[in-house]
N, C-alpha and C positions, 0 to 999 in steps of 0.2 A: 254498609252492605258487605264490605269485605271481611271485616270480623265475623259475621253473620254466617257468611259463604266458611271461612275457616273454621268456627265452631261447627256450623254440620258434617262438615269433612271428618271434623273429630268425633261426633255422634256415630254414625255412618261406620267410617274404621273401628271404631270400640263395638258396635252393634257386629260387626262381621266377625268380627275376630273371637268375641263369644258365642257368636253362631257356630262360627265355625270349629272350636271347642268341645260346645256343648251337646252341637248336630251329627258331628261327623262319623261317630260311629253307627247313629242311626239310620242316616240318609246320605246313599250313596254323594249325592248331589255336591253337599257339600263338602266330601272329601275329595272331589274332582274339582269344585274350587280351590282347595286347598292344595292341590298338585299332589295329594298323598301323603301330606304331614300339617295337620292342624297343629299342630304344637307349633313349631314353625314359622307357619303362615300365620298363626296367632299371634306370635310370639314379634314377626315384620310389624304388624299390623299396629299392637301397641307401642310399639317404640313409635313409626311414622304418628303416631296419635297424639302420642307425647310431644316431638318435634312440634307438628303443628298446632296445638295447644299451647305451647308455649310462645311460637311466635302472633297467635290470636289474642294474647292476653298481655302481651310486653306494652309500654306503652307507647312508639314509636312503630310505622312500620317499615321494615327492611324490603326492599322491592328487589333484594338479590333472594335473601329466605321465601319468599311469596315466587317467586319463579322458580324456584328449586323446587317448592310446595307443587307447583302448577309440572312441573316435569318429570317429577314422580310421578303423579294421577296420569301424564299421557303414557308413559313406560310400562302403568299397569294397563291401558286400555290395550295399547299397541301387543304386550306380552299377552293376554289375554284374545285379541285377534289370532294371534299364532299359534295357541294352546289350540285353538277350536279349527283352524287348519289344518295343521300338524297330529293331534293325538287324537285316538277314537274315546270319545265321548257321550254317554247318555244323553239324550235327548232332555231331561232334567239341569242336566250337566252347565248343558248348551244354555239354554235361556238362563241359569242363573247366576252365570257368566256374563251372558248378555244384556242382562240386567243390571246386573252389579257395574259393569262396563259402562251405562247408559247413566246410573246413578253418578259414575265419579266424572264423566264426562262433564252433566251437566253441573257439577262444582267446582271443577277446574274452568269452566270459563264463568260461573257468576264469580270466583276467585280473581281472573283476568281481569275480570268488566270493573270486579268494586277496587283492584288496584289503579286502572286508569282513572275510578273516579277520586282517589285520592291523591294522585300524581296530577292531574288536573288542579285538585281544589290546594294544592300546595303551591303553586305556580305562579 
């Protein structure tokens, strides 16, 4: 379950960060994802991709890296709450923010859930 949970993570972050690449000059939407620099934000995106692919695929798992994983995903939910607070935003903007938000939300806790289930089954 928790390789599972990491490797989407890493689907997910690579799917956004060529979205956000390859969309942003055409739809506003996703340049307001991207705070105003797809390059950038792309550029986060694959590294943290990298990161958690690499710890999805070691063959041990690190339950300090897997928290680190999991605190990253809240930093972007929490900064992404603020974004939509704080800065006027399309209405586009908004939901695919919110979206995006809901997506990493629900991986960071099946990430949570399949670390306790391995700290369990280690025990």
């Amino acid at each position: 379950m928790l390789r599972n949970a990491l490797k989407a993570n890493v689907i997910f972050s690579m799917l956004s960060a060529i979205a956000a690449l390859a969309l942003s000059n055409s739809i506003s939407s996703f340049m307001e994802l991207a705070n105003g620099n797809a390059m950038a934000f792309s550029l986060q995106l694959f590294v943290f991709a990298g990161f958690v692919l690499f710890n999805a695929l070691r063959k041990g798992v690190s339950s300090v890296m897997i928290y680190i994983i999991i605190g990253l995903d809240v930093l972007f939910i929490i900064g992404s709450f603020l974004r939509i607070a704080i800065e006027p935003l399309s209405t586009g903007g908004i939901v695919l923010i919110l979206v995006s938000s809901a997506v990493v939300a629900t991986l960071a806790y099946l990430q949570f859930k399949g670390l306790r289930v391995v700290r369990a089954s280690a025990n």
